[in-house]
MMTF fields as JSON, N, C-alpha, C and O atoms, coordinates in Angstrom:
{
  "mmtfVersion": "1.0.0",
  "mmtfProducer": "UNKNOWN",
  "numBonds": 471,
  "numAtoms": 472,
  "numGroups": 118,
  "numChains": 1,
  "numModels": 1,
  "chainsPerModel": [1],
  "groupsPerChain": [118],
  "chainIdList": ["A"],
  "bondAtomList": [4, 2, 8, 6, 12, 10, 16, 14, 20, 18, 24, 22, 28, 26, 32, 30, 36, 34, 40, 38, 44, 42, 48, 46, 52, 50, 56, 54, 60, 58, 64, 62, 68, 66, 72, 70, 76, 74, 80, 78, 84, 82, 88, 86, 92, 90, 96, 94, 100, 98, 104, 102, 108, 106, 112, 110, 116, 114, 120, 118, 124, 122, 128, 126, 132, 130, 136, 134, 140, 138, 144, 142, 148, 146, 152, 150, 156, 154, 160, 158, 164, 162, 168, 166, 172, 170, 176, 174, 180, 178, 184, 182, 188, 186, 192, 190, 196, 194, 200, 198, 204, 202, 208, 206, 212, 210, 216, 214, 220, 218, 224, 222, 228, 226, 232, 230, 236, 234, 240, 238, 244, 242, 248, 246, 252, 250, 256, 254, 260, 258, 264, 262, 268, 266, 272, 270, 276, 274, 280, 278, 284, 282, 288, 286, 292, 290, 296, 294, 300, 298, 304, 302, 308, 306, 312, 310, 316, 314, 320, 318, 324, 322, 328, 326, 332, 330, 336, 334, 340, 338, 344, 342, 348, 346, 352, 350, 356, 354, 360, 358, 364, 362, 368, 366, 372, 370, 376, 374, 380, 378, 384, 382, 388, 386, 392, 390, 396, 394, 400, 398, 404, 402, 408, 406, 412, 410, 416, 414, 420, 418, 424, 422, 428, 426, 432, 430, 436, 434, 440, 438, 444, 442, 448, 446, 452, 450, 456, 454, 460, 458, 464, 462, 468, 466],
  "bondOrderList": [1, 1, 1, 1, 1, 1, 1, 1, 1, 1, 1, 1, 1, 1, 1, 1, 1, 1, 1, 1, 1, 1, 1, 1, 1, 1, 1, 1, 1, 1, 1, 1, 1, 1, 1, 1, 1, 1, 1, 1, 1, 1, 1, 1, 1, 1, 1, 1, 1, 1, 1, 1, 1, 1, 1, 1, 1, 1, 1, 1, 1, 1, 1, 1, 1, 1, 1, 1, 1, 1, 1, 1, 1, 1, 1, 1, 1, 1, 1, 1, 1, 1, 1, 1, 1, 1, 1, 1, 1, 1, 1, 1, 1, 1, 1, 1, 1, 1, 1, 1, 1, 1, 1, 1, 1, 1, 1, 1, 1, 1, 1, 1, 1, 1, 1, 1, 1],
  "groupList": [{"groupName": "UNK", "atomNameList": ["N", "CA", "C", "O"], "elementList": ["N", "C", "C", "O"], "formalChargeList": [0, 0, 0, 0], "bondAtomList": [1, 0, 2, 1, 3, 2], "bondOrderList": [1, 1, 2], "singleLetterCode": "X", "chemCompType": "L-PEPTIDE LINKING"}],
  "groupTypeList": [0, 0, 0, 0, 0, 0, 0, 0, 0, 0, 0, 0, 0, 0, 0, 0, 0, 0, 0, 0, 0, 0, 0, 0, 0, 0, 0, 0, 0, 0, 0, 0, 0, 0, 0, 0, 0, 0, 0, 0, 0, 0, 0, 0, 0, 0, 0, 0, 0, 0, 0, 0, 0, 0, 0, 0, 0, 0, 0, 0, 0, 0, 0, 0, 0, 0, 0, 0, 0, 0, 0, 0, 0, 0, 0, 0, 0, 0, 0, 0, 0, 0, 0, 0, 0, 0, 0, 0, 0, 0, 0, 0, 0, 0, 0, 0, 0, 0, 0, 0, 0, 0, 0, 0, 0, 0, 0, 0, 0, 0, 0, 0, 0, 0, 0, 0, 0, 0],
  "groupIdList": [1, 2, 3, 4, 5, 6, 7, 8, 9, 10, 11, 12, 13, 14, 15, 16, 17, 18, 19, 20, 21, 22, 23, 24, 25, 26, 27, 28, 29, 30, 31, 32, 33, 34, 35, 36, 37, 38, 39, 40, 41, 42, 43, 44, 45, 46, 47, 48, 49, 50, 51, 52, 53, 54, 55, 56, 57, 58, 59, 60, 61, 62, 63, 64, 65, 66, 67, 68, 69, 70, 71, 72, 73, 74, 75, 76, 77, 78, 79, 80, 81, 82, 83, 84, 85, 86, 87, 88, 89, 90, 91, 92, 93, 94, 95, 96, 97, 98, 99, 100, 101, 102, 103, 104, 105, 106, 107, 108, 109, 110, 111, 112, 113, 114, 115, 116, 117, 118],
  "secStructList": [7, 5, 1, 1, 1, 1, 5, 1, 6, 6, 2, 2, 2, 2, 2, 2, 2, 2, 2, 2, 2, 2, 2, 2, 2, 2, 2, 6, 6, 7, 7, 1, 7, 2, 2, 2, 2, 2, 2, 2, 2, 2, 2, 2, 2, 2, 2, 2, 2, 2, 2, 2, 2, 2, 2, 2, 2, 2, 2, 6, 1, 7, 7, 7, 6, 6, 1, 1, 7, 7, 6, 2, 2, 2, 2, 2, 2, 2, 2, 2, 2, 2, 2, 2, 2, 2, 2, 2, 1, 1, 1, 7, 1, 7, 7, 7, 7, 1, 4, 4, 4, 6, 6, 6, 6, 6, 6, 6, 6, 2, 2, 2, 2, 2, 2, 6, 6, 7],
  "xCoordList": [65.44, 65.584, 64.649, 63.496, 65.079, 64.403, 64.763, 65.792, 63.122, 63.472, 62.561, 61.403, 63.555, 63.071, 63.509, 62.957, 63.995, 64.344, 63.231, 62.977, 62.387, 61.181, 60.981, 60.588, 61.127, 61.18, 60.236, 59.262, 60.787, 59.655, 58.338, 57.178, 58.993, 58.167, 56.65, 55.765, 56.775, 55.864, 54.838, 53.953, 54.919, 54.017, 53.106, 51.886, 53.513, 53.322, 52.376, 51.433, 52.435, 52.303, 50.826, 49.711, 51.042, 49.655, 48.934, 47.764, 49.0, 48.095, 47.784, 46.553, 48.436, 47.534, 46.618, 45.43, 46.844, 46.498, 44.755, 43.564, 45.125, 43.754, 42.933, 41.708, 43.462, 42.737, 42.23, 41.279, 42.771, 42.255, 40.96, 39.996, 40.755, 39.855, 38.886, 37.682, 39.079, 38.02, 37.457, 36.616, 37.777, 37.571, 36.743, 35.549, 37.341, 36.201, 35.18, 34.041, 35.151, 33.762, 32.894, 31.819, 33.185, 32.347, 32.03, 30.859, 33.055, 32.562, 31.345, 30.432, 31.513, 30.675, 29.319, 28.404, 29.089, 27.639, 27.262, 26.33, 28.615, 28.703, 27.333, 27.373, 26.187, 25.197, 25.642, 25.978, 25.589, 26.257, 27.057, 27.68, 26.591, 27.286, 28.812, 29.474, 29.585, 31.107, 32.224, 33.41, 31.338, 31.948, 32.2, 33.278, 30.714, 30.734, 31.632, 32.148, 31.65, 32.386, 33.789, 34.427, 34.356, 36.303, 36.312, 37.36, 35.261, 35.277, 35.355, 35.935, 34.737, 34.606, 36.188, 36.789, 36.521, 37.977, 39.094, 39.831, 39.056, 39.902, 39.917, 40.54, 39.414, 39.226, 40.045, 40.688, 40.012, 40.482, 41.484, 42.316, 41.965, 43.778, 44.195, 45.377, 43.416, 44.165, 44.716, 45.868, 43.524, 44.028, 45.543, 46.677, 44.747, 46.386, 47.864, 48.974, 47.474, 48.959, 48.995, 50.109, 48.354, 48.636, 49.104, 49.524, 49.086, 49.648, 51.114, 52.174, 50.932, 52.182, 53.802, 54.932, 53.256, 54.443, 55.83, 56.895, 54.695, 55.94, 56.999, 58.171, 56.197, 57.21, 58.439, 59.66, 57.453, 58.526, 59.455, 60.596, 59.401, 60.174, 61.177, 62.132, 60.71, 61.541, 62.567, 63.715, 61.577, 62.232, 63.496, 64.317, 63.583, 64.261, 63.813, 64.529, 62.414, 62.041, 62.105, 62.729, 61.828, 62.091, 62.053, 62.135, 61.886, 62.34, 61.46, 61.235, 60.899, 60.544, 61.507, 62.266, 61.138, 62.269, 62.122, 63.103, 61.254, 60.862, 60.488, 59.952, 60.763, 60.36, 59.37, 59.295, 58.552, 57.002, 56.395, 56.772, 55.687, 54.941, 53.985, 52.963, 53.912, 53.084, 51.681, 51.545, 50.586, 48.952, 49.064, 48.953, 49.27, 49.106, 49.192, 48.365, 50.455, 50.799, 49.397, 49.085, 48.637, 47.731, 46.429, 45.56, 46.677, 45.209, 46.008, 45.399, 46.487, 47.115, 47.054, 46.625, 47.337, 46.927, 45.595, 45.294, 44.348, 43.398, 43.045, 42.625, 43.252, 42.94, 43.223, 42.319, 44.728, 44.802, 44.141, 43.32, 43.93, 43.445, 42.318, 41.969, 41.243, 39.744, 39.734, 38.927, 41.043, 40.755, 40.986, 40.643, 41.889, 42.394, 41.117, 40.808, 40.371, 39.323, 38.189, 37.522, 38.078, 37.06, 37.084, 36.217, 38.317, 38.608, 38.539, 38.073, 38.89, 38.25, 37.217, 36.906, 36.369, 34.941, 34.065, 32.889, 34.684, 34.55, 34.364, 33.8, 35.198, 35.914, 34.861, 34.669, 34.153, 33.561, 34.322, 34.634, 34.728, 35.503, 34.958, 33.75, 35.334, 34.98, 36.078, 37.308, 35.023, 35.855, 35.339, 34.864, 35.704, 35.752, 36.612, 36.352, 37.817, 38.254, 38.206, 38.37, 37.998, 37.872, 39.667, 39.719, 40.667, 41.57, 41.546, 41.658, 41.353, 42.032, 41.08, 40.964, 40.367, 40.096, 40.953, 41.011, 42.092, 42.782, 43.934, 44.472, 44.604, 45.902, 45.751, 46.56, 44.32, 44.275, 44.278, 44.569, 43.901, 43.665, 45.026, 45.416, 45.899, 47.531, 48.317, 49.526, 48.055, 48.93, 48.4, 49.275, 47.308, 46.731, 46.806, 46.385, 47.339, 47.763, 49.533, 50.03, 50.187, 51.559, 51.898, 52.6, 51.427, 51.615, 51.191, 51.915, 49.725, 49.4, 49.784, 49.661, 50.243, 51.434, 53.275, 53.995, 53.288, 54.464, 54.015, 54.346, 52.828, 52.955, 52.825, 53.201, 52.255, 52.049, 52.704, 52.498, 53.847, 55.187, 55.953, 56.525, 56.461, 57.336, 56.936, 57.777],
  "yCoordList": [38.216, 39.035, 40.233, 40.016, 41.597, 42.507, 43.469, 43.608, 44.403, 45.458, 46.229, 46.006, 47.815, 48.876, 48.41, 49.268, 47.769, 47.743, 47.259, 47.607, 46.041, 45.318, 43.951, 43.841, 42.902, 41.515, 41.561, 42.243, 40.794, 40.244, 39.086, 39.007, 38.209, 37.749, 37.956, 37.148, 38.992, 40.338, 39.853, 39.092, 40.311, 40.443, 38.824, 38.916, 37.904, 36.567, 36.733, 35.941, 37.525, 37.078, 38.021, 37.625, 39.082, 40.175, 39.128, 39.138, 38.35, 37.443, 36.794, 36.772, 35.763, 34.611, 35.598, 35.276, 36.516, 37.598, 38.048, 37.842, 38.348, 38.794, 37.618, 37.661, 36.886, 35.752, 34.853, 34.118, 34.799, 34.318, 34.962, 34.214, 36.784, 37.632, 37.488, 37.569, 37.379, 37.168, 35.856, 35.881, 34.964, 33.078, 33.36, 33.061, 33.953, 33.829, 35.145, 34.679, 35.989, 36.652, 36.185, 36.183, 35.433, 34.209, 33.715, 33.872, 32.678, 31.541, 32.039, 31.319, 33.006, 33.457, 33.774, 33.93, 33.903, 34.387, 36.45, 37.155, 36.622, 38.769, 38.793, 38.096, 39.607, 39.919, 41.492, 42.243, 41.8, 42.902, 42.378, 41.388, 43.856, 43.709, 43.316, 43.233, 42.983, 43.043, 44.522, 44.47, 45.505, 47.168, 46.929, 46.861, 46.805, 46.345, 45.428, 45.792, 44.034, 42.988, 43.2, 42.725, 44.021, 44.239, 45.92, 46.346, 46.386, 47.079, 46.703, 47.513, 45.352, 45.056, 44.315, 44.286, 43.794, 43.011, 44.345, 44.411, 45.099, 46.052, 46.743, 47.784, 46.609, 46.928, 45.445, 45.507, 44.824, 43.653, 43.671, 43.429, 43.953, 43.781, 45.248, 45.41, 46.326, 47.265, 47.004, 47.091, 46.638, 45.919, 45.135, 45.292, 44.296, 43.354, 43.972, 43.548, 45.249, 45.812, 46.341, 46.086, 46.982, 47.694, 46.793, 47.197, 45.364, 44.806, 44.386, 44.25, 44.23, 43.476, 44.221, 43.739, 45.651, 46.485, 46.214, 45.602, 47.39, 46.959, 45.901, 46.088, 44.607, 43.556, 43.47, 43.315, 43.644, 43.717, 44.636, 44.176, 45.264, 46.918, 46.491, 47.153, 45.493, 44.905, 43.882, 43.656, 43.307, 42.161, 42.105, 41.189, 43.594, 43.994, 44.31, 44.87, 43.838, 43.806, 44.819, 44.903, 45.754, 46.888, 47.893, 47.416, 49.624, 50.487, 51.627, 51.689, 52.618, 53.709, 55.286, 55.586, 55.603, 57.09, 57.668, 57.839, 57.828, 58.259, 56.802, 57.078, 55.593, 54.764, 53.765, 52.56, 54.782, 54.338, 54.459, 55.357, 53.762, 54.209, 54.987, 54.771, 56.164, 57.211, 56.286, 55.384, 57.282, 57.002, 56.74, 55.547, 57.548, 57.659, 55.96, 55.397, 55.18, 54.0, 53.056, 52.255, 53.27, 52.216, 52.514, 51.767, 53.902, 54.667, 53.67, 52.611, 53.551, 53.024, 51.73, 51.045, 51.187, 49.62, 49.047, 48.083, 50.089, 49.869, 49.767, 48.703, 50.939, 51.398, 50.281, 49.856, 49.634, 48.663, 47.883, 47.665, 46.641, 46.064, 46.17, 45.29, 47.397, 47.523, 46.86, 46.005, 47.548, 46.782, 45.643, 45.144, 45.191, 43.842, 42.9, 42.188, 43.154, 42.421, 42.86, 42.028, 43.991, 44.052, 43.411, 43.255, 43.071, 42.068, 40.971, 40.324, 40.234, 38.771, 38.309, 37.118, 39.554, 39.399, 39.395, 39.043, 39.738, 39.887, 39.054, 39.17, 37.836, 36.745, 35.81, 35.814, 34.887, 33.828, 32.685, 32.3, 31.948, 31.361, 30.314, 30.509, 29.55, 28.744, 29.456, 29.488, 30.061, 31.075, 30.504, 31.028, 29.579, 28.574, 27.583, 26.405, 28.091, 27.408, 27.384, 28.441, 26.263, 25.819, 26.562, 26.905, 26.575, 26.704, 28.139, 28.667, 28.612, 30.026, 31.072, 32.296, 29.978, 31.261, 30.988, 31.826, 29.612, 29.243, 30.016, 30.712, 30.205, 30.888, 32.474, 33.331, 32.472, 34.292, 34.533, 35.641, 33.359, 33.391, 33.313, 33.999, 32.006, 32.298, 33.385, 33.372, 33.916, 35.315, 36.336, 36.818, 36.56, 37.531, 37.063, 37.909, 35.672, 35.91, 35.994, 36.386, 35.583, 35.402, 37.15, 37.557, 37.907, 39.552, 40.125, 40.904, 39.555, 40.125, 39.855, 40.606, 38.658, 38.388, 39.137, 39.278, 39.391, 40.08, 41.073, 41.542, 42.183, 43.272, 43.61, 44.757, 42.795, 43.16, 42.477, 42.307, 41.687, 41.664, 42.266, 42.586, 42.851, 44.001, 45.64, 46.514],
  "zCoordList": [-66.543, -67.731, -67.6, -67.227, -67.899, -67.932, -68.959, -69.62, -68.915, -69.858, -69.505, -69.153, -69.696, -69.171, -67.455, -66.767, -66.847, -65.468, -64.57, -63.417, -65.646, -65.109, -65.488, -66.649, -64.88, -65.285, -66.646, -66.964, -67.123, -68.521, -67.741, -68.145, -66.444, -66.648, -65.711, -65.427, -65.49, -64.586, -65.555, -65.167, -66.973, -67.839, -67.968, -68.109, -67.934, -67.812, -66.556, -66.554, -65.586, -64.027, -64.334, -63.996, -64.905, -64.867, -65.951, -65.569, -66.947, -67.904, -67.248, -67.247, -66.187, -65.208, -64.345, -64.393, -63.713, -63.082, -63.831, -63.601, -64.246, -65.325, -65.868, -65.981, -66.096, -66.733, -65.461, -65.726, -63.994, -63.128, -62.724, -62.559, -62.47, -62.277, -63.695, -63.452, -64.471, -65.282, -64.777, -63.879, -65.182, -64.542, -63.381, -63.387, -62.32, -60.728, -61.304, -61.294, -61.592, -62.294, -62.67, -62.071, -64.216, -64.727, -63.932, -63.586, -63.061, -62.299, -61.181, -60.776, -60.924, -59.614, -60.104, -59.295, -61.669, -62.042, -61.809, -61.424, -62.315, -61.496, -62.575, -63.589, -62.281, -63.29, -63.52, -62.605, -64.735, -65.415, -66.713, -67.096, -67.221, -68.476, -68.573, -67.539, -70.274, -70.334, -69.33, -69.006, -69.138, -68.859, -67.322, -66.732, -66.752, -65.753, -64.69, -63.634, -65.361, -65.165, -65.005, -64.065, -66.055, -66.508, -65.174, -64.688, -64.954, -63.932, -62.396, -61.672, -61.723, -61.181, -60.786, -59.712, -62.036, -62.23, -61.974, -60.99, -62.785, -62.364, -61.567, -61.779, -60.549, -58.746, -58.204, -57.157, -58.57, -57.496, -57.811, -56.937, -59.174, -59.762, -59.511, -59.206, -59.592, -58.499, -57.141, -56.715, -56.534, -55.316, -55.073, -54.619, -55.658, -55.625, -56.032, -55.711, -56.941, -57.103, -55.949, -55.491, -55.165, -53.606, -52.684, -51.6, -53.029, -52.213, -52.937, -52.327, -54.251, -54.674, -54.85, -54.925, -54.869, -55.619, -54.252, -54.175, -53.066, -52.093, -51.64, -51.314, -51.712, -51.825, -53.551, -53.581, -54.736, -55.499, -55.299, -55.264, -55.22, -54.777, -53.103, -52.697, -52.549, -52.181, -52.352, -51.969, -53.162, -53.873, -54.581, -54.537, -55.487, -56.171, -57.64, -58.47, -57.866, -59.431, -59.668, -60.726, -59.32, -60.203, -58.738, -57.607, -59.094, -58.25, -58.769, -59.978, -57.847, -58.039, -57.313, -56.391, -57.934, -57.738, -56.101, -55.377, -55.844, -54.545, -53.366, -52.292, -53.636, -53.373, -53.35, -53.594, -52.932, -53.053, -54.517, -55.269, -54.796, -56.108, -56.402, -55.75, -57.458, -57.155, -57.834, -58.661, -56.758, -57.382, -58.624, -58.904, -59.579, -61.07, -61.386, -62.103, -60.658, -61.157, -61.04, -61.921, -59.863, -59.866, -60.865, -61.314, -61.007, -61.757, -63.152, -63.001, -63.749, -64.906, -64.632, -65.56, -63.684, -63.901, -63.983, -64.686, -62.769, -62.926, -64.646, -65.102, -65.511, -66.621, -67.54, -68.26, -67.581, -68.396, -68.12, -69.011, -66.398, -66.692, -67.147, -67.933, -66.786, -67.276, -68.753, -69.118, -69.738, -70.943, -71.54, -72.612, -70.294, -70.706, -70.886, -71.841, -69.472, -69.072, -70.155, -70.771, -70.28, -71.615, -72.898, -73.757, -72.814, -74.128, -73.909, -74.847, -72.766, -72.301, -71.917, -71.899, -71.449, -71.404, -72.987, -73.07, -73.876, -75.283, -76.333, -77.421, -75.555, -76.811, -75.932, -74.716, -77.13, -76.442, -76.703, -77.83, -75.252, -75.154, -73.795, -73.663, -73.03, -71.815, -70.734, -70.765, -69.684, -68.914, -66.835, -65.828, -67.154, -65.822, -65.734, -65.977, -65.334, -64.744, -63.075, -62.466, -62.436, -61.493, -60.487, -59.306, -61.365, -60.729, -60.269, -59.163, -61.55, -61.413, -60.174, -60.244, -58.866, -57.798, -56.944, -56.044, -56.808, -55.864, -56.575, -55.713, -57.91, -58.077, -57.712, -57.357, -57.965, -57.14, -55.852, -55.402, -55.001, -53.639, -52.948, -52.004, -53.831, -53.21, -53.906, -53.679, -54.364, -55.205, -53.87, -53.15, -53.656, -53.09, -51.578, -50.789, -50.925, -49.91, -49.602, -48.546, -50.651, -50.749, -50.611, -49.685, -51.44, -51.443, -49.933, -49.313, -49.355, -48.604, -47.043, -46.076, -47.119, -46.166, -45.715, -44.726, -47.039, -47.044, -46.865, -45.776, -47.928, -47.141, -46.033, -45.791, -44.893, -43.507, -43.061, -41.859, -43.68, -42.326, -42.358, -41.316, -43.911, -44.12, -43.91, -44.123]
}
């Protein structure tokens, strides 16, 4: 199911996504403030879109006009997530889970496998 010509459940995938990078932050003890922290996070989930788009874009999830996806797209993901993560660094809540460095570790090799075979 999609809208706007982008799975719905993308959005599902960037919440485990974010909520895993917050989880191994915490878990790791990052010293720095909430700004800091959702900064540090939104470098790694940039990352991971540099690896993930090309395969979706192969995949079929969605499509960019020129193919490739322009910069602007990742400057915007960085940006959201920065605030996503500023808001989960925000809420006091229990932010260890044990799992969530292995669902980032296979997300981030499942993408990064494909991008360097494709």
């Amino acid at each position: 199911l999609k809208l706007w010509n982008t799975p719905l459940l993308i959005g599902l995938n960037w919440l485990m996504i974010t909520t895993c990078t917050g989880n191994l932050i915490a878990m790791r003890k990052v010293i720095g403030n909430k700004w800091f922290k959702a900064a540090l996070g939104a470098l790694i989930m940039a990352f991971f879109d540099v690896l993930a788009e090309p395969t979706a874009i192969r995949l079929n999830m969605w499509s960019w006009q020129n193919e490739n996806p322009p910069f602007q797209n990742y400057v915007a993901w960085f940006i959201a997530s920065y605030f996503l993560l500023v808001l989960f660094f925000s809420f006091t809540f229990k932010k260890e889970n044990p799992v969530s460095g292995w669902i980032l570790l296979l997300q981030f090799l499942f993408f990064g496998i494909q991008y360097l075979i494709y």
